[in-house]
HTML snippet that shows the backbone in 3Dmol.js (N, CA, C, O; Angstrom):
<script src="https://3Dmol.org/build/3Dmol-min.js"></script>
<div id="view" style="width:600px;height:400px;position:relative"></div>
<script>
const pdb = `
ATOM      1  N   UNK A   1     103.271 120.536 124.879  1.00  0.00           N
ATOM      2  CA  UNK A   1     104.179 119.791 124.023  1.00  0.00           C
ATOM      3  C   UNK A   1     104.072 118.287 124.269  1.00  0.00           C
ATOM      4  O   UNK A   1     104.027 117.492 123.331  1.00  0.00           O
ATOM      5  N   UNK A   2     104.030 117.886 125.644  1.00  0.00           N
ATOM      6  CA  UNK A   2     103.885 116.030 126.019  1.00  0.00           C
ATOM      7  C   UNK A   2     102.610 116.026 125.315  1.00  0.00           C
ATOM      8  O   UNK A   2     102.573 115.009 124.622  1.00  0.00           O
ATOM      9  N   UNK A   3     101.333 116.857 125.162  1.00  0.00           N
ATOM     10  CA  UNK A   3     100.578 116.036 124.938  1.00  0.00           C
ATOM     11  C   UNK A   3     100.413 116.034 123.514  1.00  0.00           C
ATOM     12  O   UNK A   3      99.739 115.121 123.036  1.00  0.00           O
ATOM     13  N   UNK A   4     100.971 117.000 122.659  1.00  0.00           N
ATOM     14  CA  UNK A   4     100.860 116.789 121.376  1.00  0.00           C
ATOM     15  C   UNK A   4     102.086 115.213 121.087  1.00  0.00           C
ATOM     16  O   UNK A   4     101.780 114.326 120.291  1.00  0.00           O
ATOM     17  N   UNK A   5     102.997 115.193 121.654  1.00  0.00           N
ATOM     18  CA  UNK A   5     103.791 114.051 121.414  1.00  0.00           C
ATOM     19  C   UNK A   5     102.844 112.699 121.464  1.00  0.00           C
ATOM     20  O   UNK A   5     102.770 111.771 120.659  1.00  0.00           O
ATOM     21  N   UNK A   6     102.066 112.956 122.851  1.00  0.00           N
ATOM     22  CA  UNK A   6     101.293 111.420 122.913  1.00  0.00           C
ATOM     23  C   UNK A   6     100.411 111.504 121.658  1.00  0.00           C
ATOM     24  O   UNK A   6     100.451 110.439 121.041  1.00  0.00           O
ATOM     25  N   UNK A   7      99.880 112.133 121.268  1.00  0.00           N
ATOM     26  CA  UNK A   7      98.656 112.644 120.256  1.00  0.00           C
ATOM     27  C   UNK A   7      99.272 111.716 119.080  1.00  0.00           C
ATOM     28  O   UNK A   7      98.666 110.762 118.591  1.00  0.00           O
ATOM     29  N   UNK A   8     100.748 112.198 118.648  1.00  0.00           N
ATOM     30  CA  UNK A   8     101.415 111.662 117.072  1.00  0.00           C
ATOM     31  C   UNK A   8     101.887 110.410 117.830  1.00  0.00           C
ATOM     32  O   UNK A   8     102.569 109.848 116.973  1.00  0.00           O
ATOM     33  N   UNK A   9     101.924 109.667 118.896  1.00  0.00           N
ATOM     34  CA  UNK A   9     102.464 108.364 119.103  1.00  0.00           C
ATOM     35  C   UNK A   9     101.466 107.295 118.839  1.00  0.00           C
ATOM     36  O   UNK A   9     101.508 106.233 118.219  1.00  0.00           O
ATOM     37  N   UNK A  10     100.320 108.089 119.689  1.00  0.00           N
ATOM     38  CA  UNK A  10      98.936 107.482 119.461  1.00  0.00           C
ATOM     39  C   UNK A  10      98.295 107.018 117.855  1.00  0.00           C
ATOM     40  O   UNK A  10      97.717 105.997 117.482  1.00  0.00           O
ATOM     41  N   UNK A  11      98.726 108.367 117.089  1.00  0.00           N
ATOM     42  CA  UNK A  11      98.195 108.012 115.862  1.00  0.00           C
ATOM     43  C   UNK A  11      99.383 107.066 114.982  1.00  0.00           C
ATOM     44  O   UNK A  11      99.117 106.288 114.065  1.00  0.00           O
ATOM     45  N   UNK A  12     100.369 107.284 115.382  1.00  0.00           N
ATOM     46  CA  UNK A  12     101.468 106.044 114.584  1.00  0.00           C
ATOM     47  C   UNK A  12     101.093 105.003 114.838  1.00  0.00           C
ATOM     48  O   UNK A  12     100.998 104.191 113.917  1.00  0.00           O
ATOM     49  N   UNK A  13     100.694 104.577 116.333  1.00  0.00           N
ATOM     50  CA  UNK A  13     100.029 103.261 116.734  1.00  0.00           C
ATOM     51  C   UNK A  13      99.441 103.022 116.473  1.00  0.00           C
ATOM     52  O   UNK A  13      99.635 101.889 116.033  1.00  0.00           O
ATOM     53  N   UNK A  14      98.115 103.448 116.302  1.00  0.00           N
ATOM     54  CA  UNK A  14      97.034 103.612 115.444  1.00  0.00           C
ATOM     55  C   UNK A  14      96.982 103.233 113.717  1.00  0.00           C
ATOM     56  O   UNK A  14      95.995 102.689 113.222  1.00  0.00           O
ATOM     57  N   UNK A  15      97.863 103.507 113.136  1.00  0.00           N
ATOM     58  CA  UNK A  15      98.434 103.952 111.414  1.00  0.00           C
ATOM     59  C   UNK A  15      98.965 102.382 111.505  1.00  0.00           C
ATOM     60  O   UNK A  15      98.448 101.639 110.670  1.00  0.00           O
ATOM     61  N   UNK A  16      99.870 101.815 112.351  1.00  0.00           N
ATOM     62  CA  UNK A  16     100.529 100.150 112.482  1.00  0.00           C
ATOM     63  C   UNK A  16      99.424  99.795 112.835  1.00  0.00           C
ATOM     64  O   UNK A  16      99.211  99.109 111.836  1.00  0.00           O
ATOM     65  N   UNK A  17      98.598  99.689 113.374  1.00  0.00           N
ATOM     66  CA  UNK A  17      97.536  98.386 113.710  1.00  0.00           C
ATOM     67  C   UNK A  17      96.710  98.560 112.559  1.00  0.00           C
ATOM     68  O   UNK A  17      96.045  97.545 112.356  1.00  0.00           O
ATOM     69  N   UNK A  18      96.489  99.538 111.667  1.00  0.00           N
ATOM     70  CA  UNK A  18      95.716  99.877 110.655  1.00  0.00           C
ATOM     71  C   UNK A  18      96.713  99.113 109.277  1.00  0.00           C
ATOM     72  O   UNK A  18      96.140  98.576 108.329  1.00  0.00           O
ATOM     73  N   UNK A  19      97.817  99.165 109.350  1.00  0.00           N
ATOM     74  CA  UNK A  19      98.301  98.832 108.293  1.00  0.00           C
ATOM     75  C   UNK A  19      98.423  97.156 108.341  1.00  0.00           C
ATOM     76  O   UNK A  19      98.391  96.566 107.261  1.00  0.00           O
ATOM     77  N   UNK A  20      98.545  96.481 109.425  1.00  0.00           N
ATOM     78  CA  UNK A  20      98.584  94.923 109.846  1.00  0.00           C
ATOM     79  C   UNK A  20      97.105  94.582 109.786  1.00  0.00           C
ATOM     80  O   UNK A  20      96.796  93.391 109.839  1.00  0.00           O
ATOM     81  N   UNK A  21      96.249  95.425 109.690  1.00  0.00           N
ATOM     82  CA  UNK A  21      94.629  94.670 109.660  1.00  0.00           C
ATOM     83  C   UNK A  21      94.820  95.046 108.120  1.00  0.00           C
ATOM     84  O   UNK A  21      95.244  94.072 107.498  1.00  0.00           O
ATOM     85  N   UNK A  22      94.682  95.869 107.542  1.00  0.00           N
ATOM     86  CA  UNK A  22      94.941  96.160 105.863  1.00  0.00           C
ATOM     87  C   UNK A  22      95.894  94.746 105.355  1.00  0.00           C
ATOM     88  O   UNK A  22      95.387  94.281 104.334  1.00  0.00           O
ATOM     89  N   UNK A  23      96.952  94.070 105.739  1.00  0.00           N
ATOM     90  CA  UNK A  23      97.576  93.317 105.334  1.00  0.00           C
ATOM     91  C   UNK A  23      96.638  91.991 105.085  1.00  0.00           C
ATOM     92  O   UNK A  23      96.550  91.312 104.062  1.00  0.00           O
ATOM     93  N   UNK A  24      96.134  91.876 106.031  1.00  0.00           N
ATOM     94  CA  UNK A  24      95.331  90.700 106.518  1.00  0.00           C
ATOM     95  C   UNK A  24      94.391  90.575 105.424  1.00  0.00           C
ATOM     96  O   UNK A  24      94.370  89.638 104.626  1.00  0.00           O
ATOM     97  N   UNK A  25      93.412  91.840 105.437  1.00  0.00           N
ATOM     98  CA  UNK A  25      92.755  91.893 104.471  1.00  0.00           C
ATOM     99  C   UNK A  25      93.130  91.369 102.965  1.00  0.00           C
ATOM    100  O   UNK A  25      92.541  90.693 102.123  1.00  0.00           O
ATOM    101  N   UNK A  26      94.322  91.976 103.042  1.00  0.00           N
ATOM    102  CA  UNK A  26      94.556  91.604 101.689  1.00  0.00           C
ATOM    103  C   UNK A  26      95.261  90.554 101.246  1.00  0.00           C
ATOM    104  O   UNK A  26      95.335  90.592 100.018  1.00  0.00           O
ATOM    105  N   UNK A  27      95.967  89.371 101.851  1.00  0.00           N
ATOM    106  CA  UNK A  27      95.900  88.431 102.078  1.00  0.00           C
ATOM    107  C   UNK A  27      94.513  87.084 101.819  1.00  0.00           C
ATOM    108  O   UNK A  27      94.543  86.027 101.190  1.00  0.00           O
ATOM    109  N   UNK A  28      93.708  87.571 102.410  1.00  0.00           N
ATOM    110  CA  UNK A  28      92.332  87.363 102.555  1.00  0.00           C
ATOM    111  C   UNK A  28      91.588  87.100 101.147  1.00  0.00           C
ATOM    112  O   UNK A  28      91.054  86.115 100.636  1.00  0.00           O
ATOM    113  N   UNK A  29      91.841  88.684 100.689  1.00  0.00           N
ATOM    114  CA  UNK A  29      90.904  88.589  99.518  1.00  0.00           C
ATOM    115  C   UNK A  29      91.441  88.012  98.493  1.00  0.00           C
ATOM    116  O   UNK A  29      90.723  87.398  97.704  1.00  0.00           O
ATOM    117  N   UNK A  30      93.143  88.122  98.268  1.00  0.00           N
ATOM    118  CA  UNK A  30      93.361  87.301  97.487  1.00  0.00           C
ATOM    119  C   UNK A  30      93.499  86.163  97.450  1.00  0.00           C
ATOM    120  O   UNK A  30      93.610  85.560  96.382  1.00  0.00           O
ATOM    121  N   UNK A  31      93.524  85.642  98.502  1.00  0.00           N
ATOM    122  CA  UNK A  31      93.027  83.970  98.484  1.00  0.00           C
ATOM    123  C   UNK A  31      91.559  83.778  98.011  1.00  0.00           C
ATOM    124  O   UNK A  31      91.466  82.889  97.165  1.00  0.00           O
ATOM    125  N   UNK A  32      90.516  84.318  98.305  1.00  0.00           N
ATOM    126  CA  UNK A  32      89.562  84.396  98.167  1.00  0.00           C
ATOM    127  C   UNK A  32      89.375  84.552  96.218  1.00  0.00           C
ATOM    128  O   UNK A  32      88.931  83.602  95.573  1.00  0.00           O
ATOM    129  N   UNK A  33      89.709  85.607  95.680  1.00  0.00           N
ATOM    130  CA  UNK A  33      90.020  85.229  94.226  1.00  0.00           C
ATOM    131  C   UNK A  33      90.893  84.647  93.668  1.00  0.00           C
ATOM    132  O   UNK A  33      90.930  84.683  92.438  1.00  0.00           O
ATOM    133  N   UNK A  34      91.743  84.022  94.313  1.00  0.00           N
ATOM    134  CA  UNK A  34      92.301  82.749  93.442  1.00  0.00           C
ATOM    135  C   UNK A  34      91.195  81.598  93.578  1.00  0.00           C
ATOM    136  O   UNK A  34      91.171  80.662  92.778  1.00  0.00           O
ATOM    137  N   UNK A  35      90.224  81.722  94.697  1.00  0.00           N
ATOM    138  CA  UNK A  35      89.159  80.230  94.840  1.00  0.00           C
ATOM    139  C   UNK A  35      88.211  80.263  93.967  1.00  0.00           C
ATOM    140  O   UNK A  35      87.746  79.313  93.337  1.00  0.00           O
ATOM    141  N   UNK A  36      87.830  81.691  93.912  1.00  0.00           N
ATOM    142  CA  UNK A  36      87.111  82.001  92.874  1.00  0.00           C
ATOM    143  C   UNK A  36      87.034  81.764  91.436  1.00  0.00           C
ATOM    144  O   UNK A  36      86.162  81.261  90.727  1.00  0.00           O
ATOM    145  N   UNK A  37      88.068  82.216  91.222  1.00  0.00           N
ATOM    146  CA  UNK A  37      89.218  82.422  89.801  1.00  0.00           C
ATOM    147  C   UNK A  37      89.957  81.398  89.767  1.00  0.00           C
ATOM    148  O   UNK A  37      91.013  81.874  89.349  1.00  0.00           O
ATOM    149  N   UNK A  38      90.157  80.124  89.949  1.00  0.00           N
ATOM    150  CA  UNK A  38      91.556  79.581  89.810  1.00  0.00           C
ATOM    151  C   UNK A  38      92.246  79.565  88.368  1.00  0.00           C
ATOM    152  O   UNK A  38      93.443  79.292  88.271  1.00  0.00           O
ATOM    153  N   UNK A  39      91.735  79.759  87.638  1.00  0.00           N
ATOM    154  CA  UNK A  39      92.694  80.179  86.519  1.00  0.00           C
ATOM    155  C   UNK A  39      93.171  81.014  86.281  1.00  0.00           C
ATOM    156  O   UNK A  39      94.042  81.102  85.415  1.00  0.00           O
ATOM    157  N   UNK A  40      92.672  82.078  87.113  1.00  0.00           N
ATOM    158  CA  UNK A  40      93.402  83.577  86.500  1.00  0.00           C
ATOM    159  C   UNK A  40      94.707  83.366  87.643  1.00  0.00           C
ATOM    160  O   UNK A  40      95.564  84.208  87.372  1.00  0.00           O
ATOM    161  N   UNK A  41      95.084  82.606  88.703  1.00  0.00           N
ATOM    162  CA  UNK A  41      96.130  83.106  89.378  1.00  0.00           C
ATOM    163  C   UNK A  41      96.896  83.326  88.957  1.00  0.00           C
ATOM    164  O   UNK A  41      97.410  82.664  88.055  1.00  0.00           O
ATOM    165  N   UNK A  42      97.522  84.857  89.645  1.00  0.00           N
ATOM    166  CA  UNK A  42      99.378  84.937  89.712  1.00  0.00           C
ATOM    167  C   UNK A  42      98.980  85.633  88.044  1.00  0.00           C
ATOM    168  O   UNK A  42      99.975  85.804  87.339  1.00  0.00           O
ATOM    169  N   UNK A  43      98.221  85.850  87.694  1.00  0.00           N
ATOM    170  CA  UNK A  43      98.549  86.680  85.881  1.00  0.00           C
ATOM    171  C   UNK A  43      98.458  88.052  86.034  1.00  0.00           C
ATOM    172  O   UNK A  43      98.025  88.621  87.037  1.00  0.00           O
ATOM    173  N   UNK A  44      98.896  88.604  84.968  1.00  0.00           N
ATOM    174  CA  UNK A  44      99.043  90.054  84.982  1.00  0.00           C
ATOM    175  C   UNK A  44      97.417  90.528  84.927  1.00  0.00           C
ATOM    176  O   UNK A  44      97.133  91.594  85.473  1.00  0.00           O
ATOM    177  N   UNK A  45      96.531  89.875  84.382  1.00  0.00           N
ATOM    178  CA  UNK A  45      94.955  90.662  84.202  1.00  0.00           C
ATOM    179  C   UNK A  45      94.355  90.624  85.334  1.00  0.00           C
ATOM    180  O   UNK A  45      93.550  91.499  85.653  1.00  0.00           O
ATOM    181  N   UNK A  46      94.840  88.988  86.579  1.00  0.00           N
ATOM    182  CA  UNK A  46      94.516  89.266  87.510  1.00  0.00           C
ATOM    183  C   UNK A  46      94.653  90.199  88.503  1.00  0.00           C
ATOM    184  O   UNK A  46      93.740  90.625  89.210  1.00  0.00           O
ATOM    185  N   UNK A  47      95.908  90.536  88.547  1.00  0.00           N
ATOM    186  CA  UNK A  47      96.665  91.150  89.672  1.00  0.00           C
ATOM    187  C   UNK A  47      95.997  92.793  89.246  1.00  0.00           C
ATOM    188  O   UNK A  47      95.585  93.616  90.064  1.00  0.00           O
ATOM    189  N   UNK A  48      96.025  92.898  88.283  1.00  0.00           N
ATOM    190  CA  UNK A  48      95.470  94.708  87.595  1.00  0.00           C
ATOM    191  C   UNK A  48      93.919  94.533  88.321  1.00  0.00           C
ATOM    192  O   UNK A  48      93.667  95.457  89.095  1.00  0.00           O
ATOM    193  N   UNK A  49      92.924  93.571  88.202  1.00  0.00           N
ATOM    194  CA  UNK A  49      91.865  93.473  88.411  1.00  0.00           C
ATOM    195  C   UNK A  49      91.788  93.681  89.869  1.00  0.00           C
ATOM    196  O   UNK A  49      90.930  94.499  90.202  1.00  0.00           O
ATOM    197  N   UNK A  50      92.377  93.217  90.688  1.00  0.00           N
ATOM    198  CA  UNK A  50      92.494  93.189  92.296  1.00  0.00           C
ATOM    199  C   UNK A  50      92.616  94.333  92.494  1.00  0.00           C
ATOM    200  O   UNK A  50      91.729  94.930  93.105  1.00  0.00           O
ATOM    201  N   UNK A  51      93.777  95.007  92.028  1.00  0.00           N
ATOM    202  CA  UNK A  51      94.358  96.574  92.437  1.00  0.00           C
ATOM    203  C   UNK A  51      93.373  97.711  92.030  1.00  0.00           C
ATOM    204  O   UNK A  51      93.151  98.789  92.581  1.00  0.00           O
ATOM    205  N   UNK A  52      92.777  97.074  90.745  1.00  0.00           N
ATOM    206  CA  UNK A  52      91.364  98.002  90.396  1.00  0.00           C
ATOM    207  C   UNK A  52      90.197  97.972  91.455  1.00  0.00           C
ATOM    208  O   UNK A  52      89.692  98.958  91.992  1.00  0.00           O
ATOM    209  N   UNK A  53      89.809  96.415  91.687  1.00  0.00           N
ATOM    210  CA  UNK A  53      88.669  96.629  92.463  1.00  0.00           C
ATOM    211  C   UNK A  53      89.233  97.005  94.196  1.00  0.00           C
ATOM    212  O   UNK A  53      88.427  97.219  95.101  1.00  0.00           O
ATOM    213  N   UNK A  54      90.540  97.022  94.362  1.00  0.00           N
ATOM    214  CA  UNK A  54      90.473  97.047  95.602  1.00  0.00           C
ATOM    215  C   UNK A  54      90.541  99.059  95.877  1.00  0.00           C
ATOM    216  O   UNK A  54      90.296  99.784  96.841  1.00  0.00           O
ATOM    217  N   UNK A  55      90.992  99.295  94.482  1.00  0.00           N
ATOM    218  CA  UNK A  55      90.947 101.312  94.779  1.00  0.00           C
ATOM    219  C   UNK A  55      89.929 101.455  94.679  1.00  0.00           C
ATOM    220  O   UNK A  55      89.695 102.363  95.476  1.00  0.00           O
ATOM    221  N   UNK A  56      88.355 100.980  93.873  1.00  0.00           N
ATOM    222  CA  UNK A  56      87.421 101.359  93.700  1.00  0.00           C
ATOM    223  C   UNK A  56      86.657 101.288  95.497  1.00  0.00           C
ATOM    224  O   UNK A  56      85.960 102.263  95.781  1.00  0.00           O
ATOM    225  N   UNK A  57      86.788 100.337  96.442  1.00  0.00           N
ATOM    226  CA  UNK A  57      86.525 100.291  97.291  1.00  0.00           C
ATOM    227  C   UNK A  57      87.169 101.053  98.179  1.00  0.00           C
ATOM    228  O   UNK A  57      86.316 101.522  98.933  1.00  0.00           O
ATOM    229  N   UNK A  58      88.431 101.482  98.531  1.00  0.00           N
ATOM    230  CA  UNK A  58      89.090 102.390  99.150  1.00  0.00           C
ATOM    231  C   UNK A  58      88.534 103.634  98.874  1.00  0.00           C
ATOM    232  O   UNK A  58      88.270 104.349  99.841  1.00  0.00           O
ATOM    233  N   UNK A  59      88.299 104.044  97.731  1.00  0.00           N
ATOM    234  CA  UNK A  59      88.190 105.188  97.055  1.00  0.00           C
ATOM    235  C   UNK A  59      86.506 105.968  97.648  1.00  0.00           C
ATOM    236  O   UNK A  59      86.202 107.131  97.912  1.00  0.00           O
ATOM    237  N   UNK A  60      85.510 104.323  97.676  1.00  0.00           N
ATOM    238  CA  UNK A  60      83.627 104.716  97.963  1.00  0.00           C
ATOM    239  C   UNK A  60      84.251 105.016  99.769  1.00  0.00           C
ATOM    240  O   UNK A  60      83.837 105.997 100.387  1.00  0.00           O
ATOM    241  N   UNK A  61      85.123 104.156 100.324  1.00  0.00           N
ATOM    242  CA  UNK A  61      85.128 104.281 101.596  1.00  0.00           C
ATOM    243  C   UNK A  61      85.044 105.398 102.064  1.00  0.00           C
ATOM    244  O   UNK A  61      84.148 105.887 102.752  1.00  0.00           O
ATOM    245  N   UNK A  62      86.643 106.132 101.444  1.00  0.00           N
ATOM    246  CA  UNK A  62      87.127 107.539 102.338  1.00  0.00           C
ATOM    247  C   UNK A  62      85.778 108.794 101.641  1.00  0.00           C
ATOM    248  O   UNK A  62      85.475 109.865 102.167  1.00  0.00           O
ATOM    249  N   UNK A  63      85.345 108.355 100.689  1.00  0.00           N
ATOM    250  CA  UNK A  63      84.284 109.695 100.115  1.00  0.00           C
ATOM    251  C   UNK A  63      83.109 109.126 101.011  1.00  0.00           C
ATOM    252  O   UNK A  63      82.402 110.053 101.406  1.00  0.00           O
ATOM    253  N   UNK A  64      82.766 108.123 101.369  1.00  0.00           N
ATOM    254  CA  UNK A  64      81.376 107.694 102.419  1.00  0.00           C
ATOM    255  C   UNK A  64      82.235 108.652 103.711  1.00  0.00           C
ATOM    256  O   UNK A  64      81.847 109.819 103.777  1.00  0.00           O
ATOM    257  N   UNK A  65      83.106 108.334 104.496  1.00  0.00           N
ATOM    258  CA  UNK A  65      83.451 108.645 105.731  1.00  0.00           C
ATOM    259  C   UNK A  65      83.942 110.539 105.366  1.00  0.00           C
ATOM    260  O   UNK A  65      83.602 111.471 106.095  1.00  0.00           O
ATOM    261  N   UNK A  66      84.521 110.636 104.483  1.00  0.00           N
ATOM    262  CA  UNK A  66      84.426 111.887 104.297  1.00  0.00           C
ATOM    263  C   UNK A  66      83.705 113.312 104.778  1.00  0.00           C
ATOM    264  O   UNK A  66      83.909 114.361 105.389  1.00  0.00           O
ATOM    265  N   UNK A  67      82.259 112.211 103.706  1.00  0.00           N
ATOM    266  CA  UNK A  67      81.265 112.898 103.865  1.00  0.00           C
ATOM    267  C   UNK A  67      80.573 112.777 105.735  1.00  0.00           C
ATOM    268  O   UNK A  67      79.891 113.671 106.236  1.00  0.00           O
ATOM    269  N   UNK A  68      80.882 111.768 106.303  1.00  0.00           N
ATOM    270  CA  UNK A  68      80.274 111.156 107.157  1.00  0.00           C
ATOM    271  C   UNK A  68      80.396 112.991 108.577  1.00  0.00           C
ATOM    272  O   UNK A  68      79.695 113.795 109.189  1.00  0.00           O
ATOM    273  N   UNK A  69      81.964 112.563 108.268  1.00  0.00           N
ATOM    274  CA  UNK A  69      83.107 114.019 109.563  1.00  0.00           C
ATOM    275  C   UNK A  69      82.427 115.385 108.730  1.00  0.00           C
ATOM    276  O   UNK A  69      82.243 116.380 109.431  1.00  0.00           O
ATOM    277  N   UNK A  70      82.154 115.448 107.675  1.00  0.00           N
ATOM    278  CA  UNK A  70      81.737 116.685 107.761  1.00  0.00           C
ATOM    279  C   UNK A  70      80.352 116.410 108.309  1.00  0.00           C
ATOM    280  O   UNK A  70      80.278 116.577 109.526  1.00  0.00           O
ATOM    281  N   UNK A  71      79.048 115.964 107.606  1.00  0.00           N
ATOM    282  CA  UNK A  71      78.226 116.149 108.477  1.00  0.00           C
ATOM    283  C   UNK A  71      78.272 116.202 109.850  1.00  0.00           C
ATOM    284  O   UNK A  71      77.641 116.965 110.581  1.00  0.00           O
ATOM    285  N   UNK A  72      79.204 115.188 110.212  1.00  0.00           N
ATOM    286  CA  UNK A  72      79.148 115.332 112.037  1.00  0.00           C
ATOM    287  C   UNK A  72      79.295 116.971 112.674  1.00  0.00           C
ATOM    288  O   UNK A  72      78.642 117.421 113.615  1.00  0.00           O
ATOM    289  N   UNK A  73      80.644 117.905 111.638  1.00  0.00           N
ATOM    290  CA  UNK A  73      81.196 118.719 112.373  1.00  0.00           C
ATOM    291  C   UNK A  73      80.171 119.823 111.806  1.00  0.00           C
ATOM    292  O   UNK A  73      80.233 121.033 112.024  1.00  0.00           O
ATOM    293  N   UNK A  74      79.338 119.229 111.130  1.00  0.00           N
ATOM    294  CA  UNK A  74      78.633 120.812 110.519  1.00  0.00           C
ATOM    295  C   UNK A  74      77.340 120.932 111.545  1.00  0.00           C
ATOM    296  O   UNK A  74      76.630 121.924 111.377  1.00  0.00           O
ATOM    297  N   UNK A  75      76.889 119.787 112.840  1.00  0.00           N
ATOM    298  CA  UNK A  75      75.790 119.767 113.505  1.00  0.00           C
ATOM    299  C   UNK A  75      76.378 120.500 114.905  1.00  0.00           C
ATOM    300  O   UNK A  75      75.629 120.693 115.862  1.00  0.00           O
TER     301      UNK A  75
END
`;
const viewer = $3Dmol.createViewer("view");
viewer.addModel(pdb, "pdb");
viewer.setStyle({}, {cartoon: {color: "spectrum"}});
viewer.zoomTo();
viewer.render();
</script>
């Protein structure tokens, strides 16, 4: 039982340092397309465009790593 507790403390800790580097990121990039873009800031086509390209990248990630844990667990 202690060690399944450390196990889910570990991964909450884990899940917060993951969600504060995710922040950063995104912080980041949208500065980065407003430098890009300075006209589109702060508009509704922009903000849809960000949230689009930023699921399209979330989305190649977890199907790359996906695939990555099964190959590992199938060797």
């Amino acid at each position: 039982m202690k060690k399944q507790i450390k196990r889910q403390t570990l991964g909450y800790i884990a899940a917060a340092f993951g969600l504060v580097a995710g922040l950063a990121w995104n912080d980041a990039i949208k500065s980065l397309i407003e430098y890009l873009f300075p006209l589109a800031q702060n508009t509704l086509f922009a903000k849809f465009g960000y949230a689009a390209l930023i699921t399209v990248v979330v989305v190649a990630v977890t199907i790359y790593l996906g695939t990555w844990l099964k190959d590992e667990k199938s060797q």
